[in-house]
N, C-alpha and C positions, 0 to 999 in steps of 0.2 A: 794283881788280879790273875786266877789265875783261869787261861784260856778253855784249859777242859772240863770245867766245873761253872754252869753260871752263877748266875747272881742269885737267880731263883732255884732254894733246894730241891723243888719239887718239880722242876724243869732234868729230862736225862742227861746224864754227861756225855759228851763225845764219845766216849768205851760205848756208853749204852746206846746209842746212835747207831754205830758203826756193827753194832751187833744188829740189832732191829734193821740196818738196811742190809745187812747180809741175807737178814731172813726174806725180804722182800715186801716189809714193813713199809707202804706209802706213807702213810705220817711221820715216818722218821725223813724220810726227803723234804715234807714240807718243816718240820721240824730246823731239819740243817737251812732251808732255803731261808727259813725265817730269823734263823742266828745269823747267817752269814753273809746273805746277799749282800749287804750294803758294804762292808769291809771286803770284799771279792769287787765289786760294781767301784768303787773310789779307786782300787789298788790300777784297776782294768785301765781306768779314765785317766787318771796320770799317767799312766804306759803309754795308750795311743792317743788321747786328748783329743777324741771324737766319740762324743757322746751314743751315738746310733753304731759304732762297731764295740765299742765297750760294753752294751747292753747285746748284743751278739753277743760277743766270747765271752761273755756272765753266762748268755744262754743255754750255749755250746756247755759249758764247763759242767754244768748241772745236768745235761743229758748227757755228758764223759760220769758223771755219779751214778746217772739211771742204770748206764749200761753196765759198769763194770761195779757195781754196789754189791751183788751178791763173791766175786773175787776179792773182795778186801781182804786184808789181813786185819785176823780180829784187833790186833794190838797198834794199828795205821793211826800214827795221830793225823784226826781228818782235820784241822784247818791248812796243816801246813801242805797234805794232799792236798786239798782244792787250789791253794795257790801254787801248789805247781802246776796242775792242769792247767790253771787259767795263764801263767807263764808262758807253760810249751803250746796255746794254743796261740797267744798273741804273739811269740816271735813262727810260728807258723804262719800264721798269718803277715807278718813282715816280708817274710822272705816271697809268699804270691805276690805282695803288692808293688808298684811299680809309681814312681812320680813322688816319693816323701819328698823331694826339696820343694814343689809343687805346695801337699799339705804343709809342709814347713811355715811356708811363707802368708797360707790361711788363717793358721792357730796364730802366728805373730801378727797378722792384722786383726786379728780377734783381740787380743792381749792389749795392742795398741789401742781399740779400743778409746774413746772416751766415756768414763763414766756418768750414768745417770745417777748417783746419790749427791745429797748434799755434802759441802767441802769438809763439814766433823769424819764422816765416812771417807773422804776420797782421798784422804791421806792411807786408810787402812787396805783400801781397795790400789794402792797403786804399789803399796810394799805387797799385798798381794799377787800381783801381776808378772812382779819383777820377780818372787821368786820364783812362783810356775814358769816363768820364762828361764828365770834360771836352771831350774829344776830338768825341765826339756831340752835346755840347752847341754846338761850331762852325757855323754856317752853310757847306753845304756849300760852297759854293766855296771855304773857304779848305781847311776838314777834304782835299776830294779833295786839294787841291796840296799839304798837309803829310805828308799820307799816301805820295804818287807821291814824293816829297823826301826826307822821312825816313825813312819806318818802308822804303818800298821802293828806295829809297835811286838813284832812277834820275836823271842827270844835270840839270841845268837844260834843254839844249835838247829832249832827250824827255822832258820833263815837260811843260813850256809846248806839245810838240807833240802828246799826249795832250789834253790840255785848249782845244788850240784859240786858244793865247793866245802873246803874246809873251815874251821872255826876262824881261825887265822886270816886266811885269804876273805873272806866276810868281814873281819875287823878293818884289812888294810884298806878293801874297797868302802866301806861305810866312810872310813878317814880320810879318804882319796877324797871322796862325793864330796865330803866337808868343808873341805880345804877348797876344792873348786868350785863350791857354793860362794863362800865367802869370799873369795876373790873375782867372782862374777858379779857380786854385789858392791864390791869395793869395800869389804869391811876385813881385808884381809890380816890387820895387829888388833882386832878383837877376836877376845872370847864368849 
């Protein structure tokens, strides 16, 4: 699929986007808000795993689009801009906040959790569990690059150019993330 192009032809590409919010185009913002919010809003939530600051820095990110939309570069592929923004504003946001072993120990009483579905569901709900727990258990450099990779599934070269990093070093950490998945899970001689 490809990202700059949607599904619907008659829908603009990100080029045509990125031109129209240059121009100062408000349907082009709700345009991008309505392609992308929710793939911005997932990426955010996995990052800090509290739903009311990940709908903040969704918010933030999109008024980082209002402000600076007419400086774009016409040629800026804009998803992988948004997820930088929404990147640099959540490890900003890190570095203000104070007491994470605090929220740590929230989001894994969360996770602990007992499930209310019945037990056909509570097998899928607790391999779910485990691996968001795994997941957060990553050190974020690899978690951001397996998140940008996987779950949001954006190509190697804007991933590595979200993160600031080479194609290379984006592969070794997605491999890294991998490898310390699986062995957080205990599935370490599967593939």
């Amino acid at each position: 699929m490809d990202l700059h192009r949607p599904e619907n032809h008659a829908d603009p590409t990100d080029a045509q986007l990125v031109q129209r919010l240059r121009g100062g185009d408000g349907r082009a913002m709700t345009a991008v808000w309505q392609r992308y919010h929710a793939r911005l809003y997932s990426f955010l939530l996995r990052l800090c795993r509290q739903p009311a600051q990940a709908e903040d820095l969704l918010q933030e990110t999109f008024v980082r689009l209002g402000i600076y939309a007419a400086d774009l570069a016409a040629d800026v592929p804009l998803l992988p801009w948004l997820f930088t923004v929404a990147r640099n504003l959540y490890r900003s946001e890190q570095r203000k906040q104070t007491g994470w072993l605090r929220r740590l120990s929230m989001i894994q009483k969360h996770l602990d959790a007992p499930p209310s579905t019945p037990y056909s569901l509570a097998v899928a709900a607790d391999h779910e569990r485990r691996l968001e727990a795994a997941l957060l258990a990553l050190p974020e450099v690899y978690r951001e690059a397996l998140l940008l990779v996987a779950v949001e599934q954006l190509d190697l070269e804007n991933a590595a150019q979200v993160l600031g990093i080479s194609n290379a070093a984006l592969r070794k950490r997605v491999s890294r993330a991998k490898v310390m998945l699986r062995e957080d899970l205990g599935e370490v001689g599967e593939t």
